[in-house]
N, C-alpha and C positions, 0 to 999 in steps of 0.2 A: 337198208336200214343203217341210221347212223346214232352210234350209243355214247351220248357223254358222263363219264364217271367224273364226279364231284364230291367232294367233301369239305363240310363247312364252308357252302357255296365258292371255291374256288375249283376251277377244272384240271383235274388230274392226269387227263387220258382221254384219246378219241377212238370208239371202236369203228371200223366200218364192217359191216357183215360183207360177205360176198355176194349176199342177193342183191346190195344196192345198184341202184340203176337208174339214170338220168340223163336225159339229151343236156349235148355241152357239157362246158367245164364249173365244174362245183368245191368251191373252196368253204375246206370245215376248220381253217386256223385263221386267227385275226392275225392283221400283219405284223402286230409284234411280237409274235413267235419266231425262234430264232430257227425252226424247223417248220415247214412249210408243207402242208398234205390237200392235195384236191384230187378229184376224181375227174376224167373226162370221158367222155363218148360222143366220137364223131361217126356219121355214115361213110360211107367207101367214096371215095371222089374228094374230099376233103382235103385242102392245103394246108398245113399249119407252116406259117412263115419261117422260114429259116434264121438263125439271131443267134447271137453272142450276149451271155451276160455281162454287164459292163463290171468294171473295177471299182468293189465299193469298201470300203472298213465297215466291219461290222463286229459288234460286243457281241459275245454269249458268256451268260452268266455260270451254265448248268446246261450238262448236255442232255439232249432230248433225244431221242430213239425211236426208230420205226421198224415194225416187226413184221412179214410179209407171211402167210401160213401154207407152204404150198404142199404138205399131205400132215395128216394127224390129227391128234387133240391138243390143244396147250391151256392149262388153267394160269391165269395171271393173278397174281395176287396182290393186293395195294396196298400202301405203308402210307401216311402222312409222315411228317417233317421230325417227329420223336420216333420213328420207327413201328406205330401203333398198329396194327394191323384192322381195315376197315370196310373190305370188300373183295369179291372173286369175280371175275366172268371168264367163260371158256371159250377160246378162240379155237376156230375148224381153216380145213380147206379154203383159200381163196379170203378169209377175213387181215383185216391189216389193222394194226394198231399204231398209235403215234402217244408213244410214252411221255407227258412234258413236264412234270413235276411232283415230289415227292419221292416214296421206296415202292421197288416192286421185286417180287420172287415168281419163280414159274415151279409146274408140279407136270412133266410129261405124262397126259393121262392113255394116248397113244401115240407110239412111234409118233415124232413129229420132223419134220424136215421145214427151214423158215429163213427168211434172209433179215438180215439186220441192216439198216442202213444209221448212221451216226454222225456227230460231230467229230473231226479228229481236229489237231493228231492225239493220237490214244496215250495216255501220259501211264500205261502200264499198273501196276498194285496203287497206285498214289489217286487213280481215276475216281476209287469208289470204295465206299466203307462196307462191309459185311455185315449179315446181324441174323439171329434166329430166326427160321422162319413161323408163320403159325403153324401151332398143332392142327393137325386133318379134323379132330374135332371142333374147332373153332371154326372152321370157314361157312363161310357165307358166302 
């Protein structure tokens, strides 16, 4: 299953659950995304060609994030562009998210263990602004 979170018809975030499943390769970002997420499934015998990516310059505006869940709960919580808070979903086991625009907060609902993958290089306290998160009452 693949979840897209939007607000004010622009896409915020892509959920994949872990039950998704699909022969071949399946790409859920248009290519101007400066973070790239697809799914694949090949059967056993399968060559994928060996290759180099070539030398290219490429803008990123804003960097965008991928979350990988490999044991727990994570509740993700989403901000538009004022900081407004406008939605929740819980990421488990095996789900992976591709964070691409706007604010987000996380709320460990269990022990969670996750990998980040990101744009660098990492410009340190200057990367990212902080802000309140929503009250536990508020969420949705």
């Amino acid at each position: 299953m693949k979840i897209n979170i939007e607000h004010n018809e622009e896409l915020f975030a892509i959920i994949i659950k872990d039950s998704y499943s699909k022969p071949g390769i399946s790409f859920f970002t248009t290519s101007d995304l400066s973070q790239q997420l697809a799914y694949m499934k090949h059967p056993s015998g399968t060559t994928i060609m060996p290759h180099v990516h070539n030398p290219g310059r490429r803008e990123v505006h804003s960097t965008q994030e991928v979350l990988i869940i490999k044991h727990g709960v994570l509740r993700v919580d989403f901000y538009d562009y004022k900081n407004k808070y406008f939605g929740s979903h819980f990421l488990e086991k095996g789900d992976v998210i591709l964070l691409i625009k706007g604010g987000h907060g996380f709320e460990v609902i269990e022990e969670v263990e996750m990998v980040e993958v990101k744009q660098g290089p990492y410009a340190g306290d200057t990367d990212k602004t902080r802000f309140d998160p929503v009250n536990v009452e508020n969420v949705r």
